[in-house]
Each structure stands twice: as C-alpha cells, then as structure tokens.
Backbone of each chain as ProteinMPNN parsed JSONL, in Angstrom:
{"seq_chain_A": "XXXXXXXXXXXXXXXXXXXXXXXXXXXXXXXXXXXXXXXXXXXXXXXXXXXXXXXXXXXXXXXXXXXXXXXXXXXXXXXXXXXXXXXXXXXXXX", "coords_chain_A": {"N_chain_A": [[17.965, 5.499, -8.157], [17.632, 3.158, -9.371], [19.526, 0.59, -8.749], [18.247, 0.13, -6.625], [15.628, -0.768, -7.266], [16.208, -3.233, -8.688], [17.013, -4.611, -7.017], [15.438, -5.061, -5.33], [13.633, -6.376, -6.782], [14.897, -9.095, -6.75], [14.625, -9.7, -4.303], [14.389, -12.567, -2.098], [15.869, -14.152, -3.461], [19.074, -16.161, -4.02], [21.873, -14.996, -3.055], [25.297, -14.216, -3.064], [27.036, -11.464, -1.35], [29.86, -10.185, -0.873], [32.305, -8.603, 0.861], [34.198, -5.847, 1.644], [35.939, -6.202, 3.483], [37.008, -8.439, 2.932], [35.198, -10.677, 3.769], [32.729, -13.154, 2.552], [29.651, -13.931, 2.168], [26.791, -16.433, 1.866], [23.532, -16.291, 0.926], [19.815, -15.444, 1.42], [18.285, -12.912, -0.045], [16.839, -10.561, 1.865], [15.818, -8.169, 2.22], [16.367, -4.984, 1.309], [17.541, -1.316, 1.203], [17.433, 2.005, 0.146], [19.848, 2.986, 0.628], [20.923, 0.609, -0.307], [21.691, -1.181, 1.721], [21.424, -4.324, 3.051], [19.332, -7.019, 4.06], [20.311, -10.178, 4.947], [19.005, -13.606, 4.825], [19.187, -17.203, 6.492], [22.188, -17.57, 6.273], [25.072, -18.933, 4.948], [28.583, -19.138, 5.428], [31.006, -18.195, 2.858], [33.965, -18.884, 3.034], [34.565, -20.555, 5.261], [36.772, -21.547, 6.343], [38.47, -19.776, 6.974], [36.706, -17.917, 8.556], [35.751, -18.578, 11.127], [34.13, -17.683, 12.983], [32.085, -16.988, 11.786], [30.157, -19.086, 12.015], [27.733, -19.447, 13.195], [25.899, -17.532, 12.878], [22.95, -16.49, 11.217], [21.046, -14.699, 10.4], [21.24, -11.264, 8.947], [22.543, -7.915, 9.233], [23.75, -5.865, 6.648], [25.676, -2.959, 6.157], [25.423, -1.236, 3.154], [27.595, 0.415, 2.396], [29.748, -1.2, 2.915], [29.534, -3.034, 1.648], [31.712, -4.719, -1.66], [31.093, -6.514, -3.314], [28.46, -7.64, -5.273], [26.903, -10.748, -5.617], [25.129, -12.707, -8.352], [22.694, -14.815, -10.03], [23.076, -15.274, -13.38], [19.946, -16.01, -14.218], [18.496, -14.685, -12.765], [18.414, -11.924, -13.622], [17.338, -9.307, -16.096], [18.979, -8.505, -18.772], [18.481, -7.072, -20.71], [16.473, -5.132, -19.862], [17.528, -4.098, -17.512], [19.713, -2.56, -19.031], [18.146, -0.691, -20.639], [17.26, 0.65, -18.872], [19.526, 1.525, -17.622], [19.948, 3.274, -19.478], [18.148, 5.151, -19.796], [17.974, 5.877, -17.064], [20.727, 7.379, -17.522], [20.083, 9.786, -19.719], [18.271, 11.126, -17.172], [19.738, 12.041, -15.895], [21.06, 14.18, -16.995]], "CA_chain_A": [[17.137, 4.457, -7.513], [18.191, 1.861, -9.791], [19.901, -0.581, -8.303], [17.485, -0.501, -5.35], [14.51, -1.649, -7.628], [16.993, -4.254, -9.2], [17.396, -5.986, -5.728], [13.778, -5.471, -5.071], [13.192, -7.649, -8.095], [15.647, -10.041, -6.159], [14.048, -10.472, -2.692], [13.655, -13.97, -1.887], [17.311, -14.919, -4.46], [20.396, -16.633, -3.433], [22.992, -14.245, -3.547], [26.759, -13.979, -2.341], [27.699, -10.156, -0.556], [31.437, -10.116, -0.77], [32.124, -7.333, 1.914], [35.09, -5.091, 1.869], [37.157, -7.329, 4.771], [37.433, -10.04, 1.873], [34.393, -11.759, 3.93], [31.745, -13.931, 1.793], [28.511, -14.293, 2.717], [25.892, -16.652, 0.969], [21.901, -15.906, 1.645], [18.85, -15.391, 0.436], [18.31, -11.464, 0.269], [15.413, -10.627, 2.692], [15.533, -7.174, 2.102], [17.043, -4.058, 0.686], [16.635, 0.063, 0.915], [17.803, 2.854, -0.925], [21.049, 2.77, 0.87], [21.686, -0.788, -0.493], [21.908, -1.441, 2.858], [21.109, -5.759, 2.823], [19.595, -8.178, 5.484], [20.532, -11.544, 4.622], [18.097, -14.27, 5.983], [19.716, -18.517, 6.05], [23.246, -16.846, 5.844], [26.145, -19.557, 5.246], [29.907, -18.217, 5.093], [31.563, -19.311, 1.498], [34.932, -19.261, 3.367], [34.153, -20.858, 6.938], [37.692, -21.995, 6.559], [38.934, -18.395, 7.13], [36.105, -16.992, 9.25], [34.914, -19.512, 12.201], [33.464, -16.912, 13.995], [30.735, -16.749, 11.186], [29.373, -20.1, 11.298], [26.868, -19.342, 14.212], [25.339, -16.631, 12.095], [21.672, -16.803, 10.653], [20.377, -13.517, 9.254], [22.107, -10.451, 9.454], [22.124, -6.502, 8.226], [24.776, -5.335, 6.154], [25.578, -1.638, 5.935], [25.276, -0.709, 2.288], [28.954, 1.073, 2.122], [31.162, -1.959, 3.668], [29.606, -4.111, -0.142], [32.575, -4.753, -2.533], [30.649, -7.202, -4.832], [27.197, -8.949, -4.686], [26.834, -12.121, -6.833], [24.015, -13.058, -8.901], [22.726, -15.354, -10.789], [22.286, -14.825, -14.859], [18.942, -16.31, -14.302], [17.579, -13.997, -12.052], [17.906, -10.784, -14.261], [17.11, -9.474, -17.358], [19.81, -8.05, -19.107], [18.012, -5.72, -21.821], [15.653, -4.591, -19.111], [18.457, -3.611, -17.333], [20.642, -1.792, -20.603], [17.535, 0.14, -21.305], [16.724, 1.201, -17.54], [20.644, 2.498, -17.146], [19.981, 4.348, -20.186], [16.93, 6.421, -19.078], [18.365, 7.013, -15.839], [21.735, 8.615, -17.931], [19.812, 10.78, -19.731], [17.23, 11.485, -16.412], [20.547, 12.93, -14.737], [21.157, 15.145, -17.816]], "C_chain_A": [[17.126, 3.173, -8.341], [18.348, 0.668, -9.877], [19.043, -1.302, -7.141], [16.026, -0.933, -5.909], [15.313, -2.602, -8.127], [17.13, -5.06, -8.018], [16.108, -5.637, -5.371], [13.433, -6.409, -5.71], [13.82, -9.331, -7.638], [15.654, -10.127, -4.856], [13.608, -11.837, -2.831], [15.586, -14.762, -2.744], [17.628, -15.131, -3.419], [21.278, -15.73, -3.768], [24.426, -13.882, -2.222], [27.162, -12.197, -1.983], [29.124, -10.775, -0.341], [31.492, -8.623, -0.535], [33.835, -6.927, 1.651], [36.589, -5.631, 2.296], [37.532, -8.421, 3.643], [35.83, -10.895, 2.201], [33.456, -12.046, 3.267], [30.781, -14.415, 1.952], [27.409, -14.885, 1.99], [24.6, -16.781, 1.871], [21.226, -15.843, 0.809], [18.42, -13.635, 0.892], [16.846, -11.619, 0.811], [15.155, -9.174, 2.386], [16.397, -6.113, 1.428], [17.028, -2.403, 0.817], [17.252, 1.073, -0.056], [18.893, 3.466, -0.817], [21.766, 1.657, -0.192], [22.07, -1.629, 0.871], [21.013, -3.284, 2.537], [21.028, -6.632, 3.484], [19.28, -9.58, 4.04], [20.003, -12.498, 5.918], [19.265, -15.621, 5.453], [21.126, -17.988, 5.612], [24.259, -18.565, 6.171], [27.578, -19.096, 4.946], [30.397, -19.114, 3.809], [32.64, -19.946, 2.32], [35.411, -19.627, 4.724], [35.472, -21.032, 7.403], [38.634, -20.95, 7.956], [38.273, -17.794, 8.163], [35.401, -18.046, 10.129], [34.148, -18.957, 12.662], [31.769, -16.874, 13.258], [29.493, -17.514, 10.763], [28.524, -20.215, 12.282], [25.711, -17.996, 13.945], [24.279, -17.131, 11.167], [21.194, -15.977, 9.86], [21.345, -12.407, 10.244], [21.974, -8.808, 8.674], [23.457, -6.346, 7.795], [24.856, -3.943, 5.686], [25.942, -1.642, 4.081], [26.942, -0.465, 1.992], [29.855, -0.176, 2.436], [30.695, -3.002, 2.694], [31.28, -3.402, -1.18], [31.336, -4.831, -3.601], [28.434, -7.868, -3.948], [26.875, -9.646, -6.247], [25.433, -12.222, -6.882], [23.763, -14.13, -9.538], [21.743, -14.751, -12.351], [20.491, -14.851, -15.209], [17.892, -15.564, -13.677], [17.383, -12.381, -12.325], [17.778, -10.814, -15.592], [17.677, -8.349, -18.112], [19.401, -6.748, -19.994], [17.378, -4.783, -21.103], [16.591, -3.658, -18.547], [18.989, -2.358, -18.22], [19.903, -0.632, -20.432], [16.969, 1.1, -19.803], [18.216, 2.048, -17.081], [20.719, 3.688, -18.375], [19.077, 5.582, -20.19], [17.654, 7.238, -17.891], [20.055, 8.007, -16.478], [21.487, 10.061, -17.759], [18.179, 11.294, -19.041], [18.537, 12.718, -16.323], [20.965, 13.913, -15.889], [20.384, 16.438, -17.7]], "O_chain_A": [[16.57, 2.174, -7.884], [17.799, -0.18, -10.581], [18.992, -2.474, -6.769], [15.241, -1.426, -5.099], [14.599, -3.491, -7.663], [17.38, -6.258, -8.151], [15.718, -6.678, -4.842], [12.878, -7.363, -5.165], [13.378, -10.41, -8.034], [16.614, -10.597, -4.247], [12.663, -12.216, -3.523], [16.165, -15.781, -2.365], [17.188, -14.807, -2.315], [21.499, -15.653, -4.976], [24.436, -13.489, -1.055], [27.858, -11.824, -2.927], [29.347, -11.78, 0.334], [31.041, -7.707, -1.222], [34.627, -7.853, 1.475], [37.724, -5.571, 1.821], [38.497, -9.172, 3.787], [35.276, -11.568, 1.332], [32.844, -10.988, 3.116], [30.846, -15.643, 1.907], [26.811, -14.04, 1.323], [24.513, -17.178, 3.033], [21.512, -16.045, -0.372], [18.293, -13.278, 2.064], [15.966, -12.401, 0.453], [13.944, -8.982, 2.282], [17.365, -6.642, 0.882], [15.978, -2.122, 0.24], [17.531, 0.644, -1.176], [19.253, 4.311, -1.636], [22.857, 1.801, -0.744], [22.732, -2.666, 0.854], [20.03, -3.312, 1.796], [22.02, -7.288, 3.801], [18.621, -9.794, 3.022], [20.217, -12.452, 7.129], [20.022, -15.473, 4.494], [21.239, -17.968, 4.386], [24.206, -19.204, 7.222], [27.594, -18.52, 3.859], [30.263, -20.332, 3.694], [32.618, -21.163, 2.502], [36.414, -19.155, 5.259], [35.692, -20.808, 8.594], [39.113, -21.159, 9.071], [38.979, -17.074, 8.869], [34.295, -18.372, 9.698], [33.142, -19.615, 12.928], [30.685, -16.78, 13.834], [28.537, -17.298, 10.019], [28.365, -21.421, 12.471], [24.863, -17.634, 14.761], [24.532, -18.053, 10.392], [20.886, -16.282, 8.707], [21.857, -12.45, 11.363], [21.333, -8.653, 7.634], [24.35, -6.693, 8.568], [24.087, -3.659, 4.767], [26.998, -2.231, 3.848], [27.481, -1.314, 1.282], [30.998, 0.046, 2.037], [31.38, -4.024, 2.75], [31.729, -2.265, -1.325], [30.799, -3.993, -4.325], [27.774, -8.189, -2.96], [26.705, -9.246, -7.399], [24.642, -11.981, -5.971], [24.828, -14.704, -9.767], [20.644, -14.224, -12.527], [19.87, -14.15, -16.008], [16.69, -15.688, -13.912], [16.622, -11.648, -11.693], [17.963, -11.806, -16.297], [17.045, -7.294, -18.176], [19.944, -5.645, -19.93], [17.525, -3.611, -21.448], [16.586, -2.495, -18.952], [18.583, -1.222, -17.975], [20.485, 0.413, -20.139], [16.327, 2.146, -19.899], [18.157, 3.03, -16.342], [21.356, 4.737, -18.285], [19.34, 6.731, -20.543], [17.87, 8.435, -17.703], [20.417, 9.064, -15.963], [21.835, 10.955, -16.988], [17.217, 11.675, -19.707], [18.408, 13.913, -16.584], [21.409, 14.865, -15.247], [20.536, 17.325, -18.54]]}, "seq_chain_B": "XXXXXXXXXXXXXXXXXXXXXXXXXXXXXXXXXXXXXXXXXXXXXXXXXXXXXXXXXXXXXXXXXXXXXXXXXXXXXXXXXXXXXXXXXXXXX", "coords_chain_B": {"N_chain_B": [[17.259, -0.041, -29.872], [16.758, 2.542, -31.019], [16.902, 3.593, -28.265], [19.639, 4.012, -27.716], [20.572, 5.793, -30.183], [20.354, 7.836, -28.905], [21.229, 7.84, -26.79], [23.983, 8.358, -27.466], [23.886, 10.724, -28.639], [23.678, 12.475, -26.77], [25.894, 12.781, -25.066], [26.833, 14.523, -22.567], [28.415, 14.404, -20.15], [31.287, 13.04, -18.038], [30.284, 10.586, -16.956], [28.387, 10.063, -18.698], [29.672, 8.505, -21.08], [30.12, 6.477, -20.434], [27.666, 5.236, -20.752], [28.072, 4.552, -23.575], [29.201, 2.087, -23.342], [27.321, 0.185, -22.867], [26.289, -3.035, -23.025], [28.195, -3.788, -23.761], [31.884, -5.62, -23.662], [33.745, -4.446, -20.853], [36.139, -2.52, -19.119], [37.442, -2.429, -15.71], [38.884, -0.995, -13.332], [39.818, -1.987, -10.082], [39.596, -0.05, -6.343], [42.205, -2.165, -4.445], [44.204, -3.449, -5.767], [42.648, -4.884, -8.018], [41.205, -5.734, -10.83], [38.958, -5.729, -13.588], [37.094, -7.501, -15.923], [34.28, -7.496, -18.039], [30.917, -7.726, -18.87], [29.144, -4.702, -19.722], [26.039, -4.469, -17.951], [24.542, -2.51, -16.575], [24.594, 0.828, -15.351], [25.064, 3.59, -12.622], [24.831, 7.084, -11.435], [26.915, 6.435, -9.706], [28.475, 5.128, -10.039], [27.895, 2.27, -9.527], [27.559, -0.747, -10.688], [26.106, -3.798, -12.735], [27.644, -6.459, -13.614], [28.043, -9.151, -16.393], [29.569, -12.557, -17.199], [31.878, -12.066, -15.535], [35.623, -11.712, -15.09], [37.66, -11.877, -12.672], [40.806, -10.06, -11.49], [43.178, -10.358, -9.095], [45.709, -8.38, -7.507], [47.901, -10.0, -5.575], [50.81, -9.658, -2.771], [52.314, -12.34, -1.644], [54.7, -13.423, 0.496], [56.46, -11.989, -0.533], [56.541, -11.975, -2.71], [54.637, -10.929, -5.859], [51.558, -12.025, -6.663], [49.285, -13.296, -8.918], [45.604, -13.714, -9.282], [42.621, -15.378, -10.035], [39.102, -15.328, -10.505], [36.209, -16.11, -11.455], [32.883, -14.909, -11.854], [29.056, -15.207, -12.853], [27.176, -13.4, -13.21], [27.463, -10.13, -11.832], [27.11, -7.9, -9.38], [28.652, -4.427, -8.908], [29.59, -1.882, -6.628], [29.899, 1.114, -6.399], [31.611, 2.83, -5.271], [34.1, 1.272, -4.893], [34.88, 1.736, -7.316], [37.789, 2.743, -10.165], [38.271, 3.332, -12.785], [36.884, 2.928, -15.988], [36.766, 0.955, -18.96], [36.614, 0.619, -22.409], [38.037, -2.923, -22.988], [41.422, -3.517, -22.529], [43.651, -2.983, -25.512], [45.75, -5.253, -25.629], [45.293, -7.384, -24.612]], "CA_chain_B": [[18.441, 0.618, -30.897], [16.537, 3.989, -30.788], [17.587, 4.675, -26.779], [21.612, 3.664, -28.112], [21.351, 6.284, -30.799], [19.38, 8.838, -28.592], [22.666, 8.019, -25.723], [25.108, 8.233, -27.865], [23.712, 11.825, -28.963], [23.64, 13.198, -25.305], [27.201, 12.868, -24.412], [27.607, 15.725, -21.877], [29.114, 14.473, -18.724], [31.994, 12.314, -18.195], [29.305, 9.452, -16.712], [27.495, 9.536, -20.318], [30.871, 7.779, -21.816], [30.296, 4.876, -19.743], [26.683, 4.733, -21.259], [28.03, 4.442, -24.707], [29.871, 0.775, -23.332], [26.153, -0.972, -22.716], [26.178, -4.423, -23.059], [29.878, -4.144, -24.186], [32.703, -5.932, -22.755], [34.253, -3.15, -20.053], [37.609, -3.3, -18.414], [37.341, -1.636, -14.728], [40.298, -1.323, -12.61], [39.049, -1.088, -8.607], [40.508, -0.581, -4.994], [42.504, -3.036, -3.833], [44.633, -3.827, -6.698], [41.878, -5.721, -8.876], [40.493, -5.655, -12.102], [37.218, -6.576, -13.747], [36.809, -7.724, -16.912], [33.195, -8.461, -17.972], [29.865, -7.304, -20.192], [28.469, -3.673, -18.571], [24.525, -4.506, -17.947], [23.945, -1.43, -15.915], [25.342, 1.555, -13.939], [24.22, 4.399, -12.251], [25.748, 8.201, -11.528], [27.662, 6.423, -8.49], [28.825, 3.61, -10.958], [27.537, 1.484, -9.186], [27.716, -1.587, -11.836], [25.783, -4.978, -12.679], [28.705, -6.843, -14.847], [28.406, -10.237, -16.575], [30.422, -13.06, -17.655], [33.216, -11.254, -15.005], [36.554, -12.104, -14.634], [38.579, -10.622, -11.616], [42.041, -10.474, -11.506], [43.568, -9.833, -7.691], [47.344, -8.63, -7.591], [49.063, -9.93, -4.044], [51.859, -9.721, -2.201], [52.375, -13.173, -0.756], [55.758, -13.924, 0.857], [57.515, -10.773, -0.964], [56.347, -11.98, -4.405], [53.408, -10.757, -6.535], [51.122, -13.131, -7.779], [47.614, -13.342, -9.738], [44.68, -14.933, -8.694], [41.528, -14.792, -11.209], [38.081, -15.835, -10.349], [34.75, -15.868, -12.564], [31.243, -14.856, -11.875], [28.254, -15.365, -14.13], [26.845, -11.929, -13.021], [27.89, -9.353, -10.568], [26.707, -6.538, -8.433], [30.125, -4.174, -8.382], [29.393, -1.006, -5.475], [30.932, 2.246, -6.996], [33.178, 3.331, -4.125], [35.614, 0.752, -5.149], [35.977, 2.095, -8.715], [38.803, 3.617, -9.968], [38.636, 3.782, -13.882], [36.209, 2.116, -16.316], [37.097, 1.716, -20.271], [36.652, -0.681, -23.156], [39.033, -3.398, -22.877], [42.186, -3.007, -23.356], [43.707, -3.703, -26.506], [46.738, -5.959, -25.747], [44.436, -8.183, -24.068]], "C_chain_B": [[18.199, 2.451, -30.62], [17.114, 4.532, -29.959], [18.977, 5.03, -27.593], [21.742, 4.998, -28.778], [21.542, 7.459, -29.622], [21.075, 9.013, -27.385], [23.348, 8.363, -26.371], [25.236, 10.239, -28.365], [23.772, 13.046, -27.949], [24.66, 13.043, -24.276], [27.226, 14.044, -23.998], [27.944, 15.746, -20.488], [30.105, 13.427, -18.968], [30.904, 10.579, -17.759], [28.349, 8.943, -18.259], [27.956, 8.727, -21.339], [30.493, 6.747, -21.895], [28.707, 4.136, -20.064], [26.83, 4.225, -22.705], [28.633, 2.677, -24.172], [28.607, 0.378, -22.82], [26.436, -1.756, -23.354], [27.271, -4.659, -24.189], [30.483, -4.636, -23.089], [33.459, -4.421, -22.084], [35.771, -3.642, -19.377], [37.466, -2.236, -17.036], [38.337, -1.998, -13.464], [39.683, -0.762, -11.011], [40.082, -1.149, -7.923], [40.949, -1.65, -5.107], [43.447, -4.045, -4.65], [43.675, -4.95, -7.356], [41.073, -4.572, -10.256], [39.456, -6.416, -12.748], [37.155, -6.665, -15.071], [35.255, -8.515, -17.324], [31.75, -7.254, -18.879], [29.242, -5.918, -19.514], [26.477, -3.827, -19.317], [23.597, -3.353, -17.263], [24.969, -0.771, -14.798], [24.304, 2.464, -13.577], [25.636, 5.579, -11.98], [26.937, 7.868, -10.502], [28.338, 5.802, -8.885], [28.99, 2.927, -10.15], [27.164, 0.441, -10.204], [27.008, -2.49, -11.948], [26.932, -5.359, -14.012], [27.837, -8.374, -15.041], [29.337, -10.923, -17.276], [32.149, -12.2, -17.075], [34.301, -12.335, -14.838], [37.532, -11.34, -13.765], [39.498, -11.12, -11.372], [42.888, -9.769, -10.066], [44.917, -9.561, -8.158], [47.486, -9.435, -5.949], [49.963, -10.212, -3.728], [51.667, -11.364, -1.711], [53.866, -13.638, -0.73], [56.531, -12.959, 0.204], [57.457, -11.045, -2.714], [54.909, -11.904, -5.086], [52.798, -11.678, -6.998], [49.283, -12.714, -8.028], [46.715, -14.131, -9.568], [43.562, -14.31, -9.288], [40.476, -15.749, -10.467], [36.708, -15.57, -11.25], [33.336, -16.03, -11.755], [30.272, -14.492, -12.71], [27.929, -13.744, -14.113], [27.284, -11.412, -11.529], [28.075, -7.955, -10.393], [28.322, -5.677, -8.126], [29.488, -2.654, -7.651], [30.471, -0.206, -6.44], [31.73, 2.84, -6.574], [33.824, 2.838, -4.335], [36.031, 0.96, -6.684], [36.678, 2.892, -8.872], [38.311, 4.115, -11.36], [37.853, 2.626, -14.662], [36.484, 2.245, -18.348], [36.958, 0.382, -20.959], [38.175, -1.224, -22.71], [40.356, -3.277, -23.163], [43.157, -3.542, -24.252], [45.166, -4.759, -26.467], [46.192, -7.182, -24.993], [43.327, -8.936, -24.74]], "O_chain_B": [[18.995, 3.304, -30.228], [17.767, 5.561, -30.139], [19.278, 6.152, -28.002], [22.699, 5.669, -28.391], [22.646, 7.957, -29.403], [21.777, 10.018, -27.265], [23.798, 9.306, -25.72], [26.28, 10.888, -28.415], [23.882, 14.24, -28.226], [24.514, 13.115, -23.056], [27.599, 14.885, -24.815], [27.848, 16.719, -19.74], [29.966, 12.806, -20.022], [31.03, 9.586, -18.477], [27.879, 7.874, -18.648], [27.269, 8.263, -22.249], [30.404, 6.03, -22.892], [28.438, 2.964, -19.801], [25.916, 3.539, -23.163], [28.263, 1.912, -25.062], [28.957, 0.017, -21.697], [26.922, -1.451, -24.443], [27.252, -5.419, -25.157], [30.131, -4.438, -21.926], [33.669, -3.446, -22.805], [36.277, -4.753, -19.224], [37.366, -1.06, -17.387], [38.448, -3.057, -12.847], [39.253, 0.36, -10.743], [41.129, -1.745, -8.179], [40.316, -2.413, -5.837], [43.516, -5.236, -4.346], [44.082, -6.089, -7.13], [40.679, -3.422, -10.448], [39.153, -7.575, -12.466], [37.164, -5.525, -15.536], [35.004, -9.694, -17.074], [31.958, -6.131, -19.34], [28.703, -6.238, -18.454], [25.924, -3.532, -20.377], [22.373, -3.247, -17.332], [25.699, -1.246, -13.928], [23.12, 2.407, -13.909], [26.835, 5.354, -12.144], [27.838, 8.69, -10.334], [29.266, 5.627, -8.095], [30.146, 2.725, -9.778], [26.146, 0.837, -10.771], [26.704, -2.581, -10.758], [27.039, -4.736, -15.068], [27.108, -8.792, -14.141], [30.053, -10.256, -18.022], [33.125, -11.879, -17.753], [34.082, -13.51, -14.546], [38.11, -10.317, -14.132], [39.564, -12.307, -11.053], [43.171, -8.574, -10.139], [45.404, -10.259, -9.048], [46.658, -8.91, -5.204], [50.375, -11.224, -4.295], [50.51, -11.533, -1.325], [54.333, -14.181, -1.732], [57.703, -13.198, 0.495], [58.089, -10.513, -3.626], [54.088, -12.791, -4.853], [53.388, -12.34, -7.852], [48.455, -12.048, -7.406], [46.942, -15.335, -9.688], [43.354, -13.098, -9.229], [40.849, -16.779, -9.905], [36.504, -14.408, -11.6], [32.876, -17.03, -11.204], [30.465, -13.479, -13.382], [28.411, -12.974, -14.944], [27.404, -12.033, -10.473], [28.809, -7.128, -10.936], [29.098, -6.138, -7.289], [28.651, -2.217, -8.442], [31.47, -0.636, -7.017], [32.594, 3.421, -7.231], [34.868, 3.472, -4.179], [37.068, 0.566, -7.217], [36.663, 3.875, -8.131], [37.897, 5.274, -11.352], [37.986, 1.474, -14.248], [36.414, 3.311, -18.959], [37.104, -0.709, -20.407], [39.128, -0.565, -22.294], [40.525, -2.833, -24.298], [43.628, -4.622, -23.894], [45.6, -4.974, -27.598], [47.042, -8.06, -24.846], [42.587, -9.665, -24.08]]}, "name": "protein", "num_of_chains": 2, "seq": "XXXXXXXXXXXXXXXXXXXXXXXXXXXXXXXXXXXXXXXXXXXXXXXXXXXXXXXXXXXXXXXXXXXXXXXXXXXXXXXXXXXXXXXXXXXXXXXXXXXXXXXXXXXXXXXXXXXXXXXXXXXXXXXXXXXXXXXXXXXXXXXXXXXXXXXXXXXXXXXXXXXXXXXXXXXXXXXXXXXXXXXXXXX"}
C-alpha cells in the first residue's frame, strides 16, 4: 500500500501519466485507489502533435495496469520519508 | 542509518537486494527496449519504483536503423510490470 499513500500525498499535483501506447497525459491528479488506478482532472496532452483526438479531453480515469511512467515533481516528495517507508514495508513482507 | 543496517541484515528474498540500492544510483532495464538510469527513492514487492534524477534511454528502429533517444525527469513514478532487471549501475558507464 505504498505507493497508494504516496499519490494520496499528491492529490491536487501536476503530474504527467505516460501510458503504455507511448500517450502523455498532463493533469492534476484528482484521485487514486489501491489499484493505482488515476482520474486526471484539467487533462492537457504533452504530445497533441501525435494524438489530436486527445485535445477535447478534460478529466479522465486511467486503469492502473495500462501506467508505464508517472512524472513528478522533486518538490512534491520527500525523499528520506520515502527510503525509510520502502524499508519497513521490505522487512513487513519478510 | 539504523533501518540501512537492520536491511542490510535481513537479506532473504531476492526483492531485499533491491533494498540494499536505497537512495543509490540504480540501472533498470524495462519493456520496450528502454533503460533507466536514476537514484532508487522507493519500491515495493511489485517493484513498483519512485526514481530520481532519471535518465531514459529508448532503443528504435527507425527506417531499418537503430537509434537512441534519451530523455530526463527530475522524479519518476516507474509501474513494475514493465521491469525486467534492476542493478547498480553498470560499470562501463
């Protein structure tokens, strides 16, 4: 459960979902569950060039499994917090 | 420091390795011919990743010739279905 309080902590960010297809989606995360599953509210496409179809798009759900990447910014976590929270959950699963 | 030694003492799965590379540079080779070079800030048993300071290196085909295309993000969310193989850097690099 992890990662899904780590994007709890990041409801309301700006963050890029780079999906599977290549496609690039920038938003402000509206939500999150314990899938990873991710609605994106104010959605603009990075690469409109490439994807026309996506520039009529506002908020949207993203299935959890069809994420490559999701972008952050340095500013919006906290790196030790982090370190010391993947090291509990190691040795939880031990 | 304490957790670090306390991990480093409770190596007994292959996932416990990848706890000893905290907030080391990592080298992680995913689907899709790419590679990740960048600081490991957190995984989980799915390695599911937060990297920073990444650099990703695409292979592709274009026109019948391979080429390299690198991009940088400050931090980044990497999904553990697309990993293949995760290891300190490697040394010719």
């Amino acid at each position: 459960m992890l990662f899904f309080s780590v994007f709890k902590t990041l409801e309301g960010k700006e963050v890029v979902v780079e999906m599977k297809n290549g496609v690039e989606l920038l938003g402000e995360l509206h939500s999150v569950d314990q899938y990873l599953n991710v609605k994106l509210n104010n959605v603009r496409p990075v690469n409109a060039d490439r994807f026309p179809q996506l520039a009529s798009l506002r908020n949207c759900f993203i299935r959890g499994s069809v994420v490559r990447y999701i972008s952050l910014s340095k500013s919006d976590v906290d790196v030790a917090l982090l370190q010391d929270a993947s090291r509990r959950e190691a040795m939880k699963a031990n | 420091a304490e957790l670090r030694e306390r991990a480093m003492a409770a190596v007994k799965q292959p996932v416990d390795l990848v706890a000893l590379s905290l907030d080391e540079r990592v080298f992680v080779k995913c689907r899709g011919d790419r590679e990740l070079r960048g600081t490991l800030h957190a995984f989980d048993q799915h390695l599911n990743m937060i990297l920073g300071d990444v650099e990703e290196t695409i292979r592709e085909e274009v026109d019948g010739k391979t080429t390299e295309r690198k991009r940088e993000k400050e931090m980044l969310f990497v999904r553990g279905d697309v990993v293949i193989l995760i290891s300190p850097p490697v040394a010719t690099q």
